[in-house]
N, C-alpha and C positions, 0 to 999 in steps of 0.2 A: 486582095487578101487570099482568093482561092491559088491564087497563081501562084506567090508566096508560098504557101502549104504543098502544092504538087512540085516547085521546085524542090524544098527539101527532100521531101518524101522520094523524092528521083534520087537525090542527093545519096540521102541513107542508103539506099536500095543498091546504089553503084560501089557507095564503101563496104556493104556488107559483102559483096561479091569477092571485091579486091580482097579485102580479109581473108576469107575462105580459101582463096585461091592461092594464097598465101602461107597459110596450114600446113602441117608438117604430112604427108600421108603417112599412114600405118605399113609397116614392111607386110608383104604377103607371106607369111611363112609356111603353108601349104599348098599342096600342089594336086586340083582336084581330091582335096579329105584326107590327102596321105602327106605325111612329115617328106622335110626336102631333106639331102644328103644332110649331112655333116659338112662336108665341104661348101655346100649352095650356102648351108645358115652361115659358116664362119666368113666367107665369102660376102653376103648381106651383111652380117653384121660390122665388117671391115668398112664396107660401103657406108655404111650409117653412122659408124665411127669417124670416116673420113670428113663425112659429112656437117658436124658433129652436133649430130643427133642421138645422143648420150643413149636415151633415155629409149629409144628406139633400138639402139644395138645390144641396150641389157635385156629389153623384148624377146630379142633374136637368139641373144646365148640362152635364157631359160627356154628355150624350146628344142635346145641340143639336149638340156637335161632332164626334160619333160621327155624327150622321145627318144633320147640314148642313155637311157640310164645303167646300163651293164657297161658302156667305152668308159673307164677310169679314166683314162688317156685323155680323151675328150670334155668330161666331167672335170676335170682339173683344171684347163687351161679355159673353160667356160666360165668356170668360180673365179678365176684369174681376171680374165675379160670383164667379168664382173665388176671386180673390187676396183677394178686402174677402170675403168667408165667413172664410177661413183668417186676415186680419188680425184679424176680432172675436175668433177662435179664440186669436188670439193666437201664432198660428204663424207666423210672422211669413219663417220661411225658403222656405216652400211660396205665402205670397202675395207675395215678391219673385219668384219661380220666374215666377209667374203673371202678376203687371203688366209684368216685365221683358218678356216673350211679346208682351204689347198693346203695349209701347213698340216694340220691336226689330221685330214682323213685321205690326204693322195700320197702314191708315192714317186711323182711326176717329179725328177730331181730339178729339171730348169725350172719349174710353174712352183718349186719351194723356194728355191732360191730366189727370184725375185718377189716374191710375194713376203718373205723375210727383209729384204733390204725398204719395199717401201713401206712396210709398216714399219722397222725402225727410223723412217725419215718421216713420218707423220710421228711417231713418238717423239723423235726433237726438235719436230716442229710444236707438238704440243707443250713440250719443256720451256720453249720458248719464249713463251706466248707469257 
């Protein structure tokens, strides 16, 4: 019965590893204390996107706007980033939140325009329905 008990126990111990090791890591977003370019996060973030690691690359654009918040330019197509993360996610309330932001407060003429088109296709998608 001991033998029973430590074969599990070895068991659990080996699944918990695999698990873990399995885990998504955290993007590193700075670089000894200091914010990475604009380019490194949008860059990370493409990576995490490609990945898709959703959730991880909307990590990465709020820290373009955590730590660029004077780049309009950059701000916009973050909230962008944003919204179309959360619309694959299919959250579709969190990426009107987001394009609505880019329509309402940039004046980034491509990052309105498509952030106009997919929230009118999530509006007829919700007509839909």
């Amino acid at each position: 019965m001991r033998f029973a008990g430590l074969v599990v126990f070895v068991l659990v111990q080996i699944l918990s590893l695999v698990l873990l090791s399995c885990a998504t890591p955290k993007p590193v977003l700075y670089n000894d204390g200091k914010p990475l370019t604009i380019t490194d996060y949008e860059k990370l973030a493409q990576a995490e996107y490609d990945e898709d690691r959703y959730e991880n690359a909307i990590e990465v654009y709020r820290s373009i706007i955590e730590n660029y918040p004077d780049n309009q330019k950059a701000l916009a197509w973050a909230y962008y980033e944003i919204g179309f993360c959360y619309f694959v996610l299919k959250d579709y309330d969190n990426a009107m939140v987001n394009f609505r932001k880019v329509l309402n407060e940039f004046q980034e003429p491509a990052a309105k325009k498509l952030a106009g088109q997919i929230i009118a296709e999530i509006e007829q998608e919700k007509e839909e329905k």
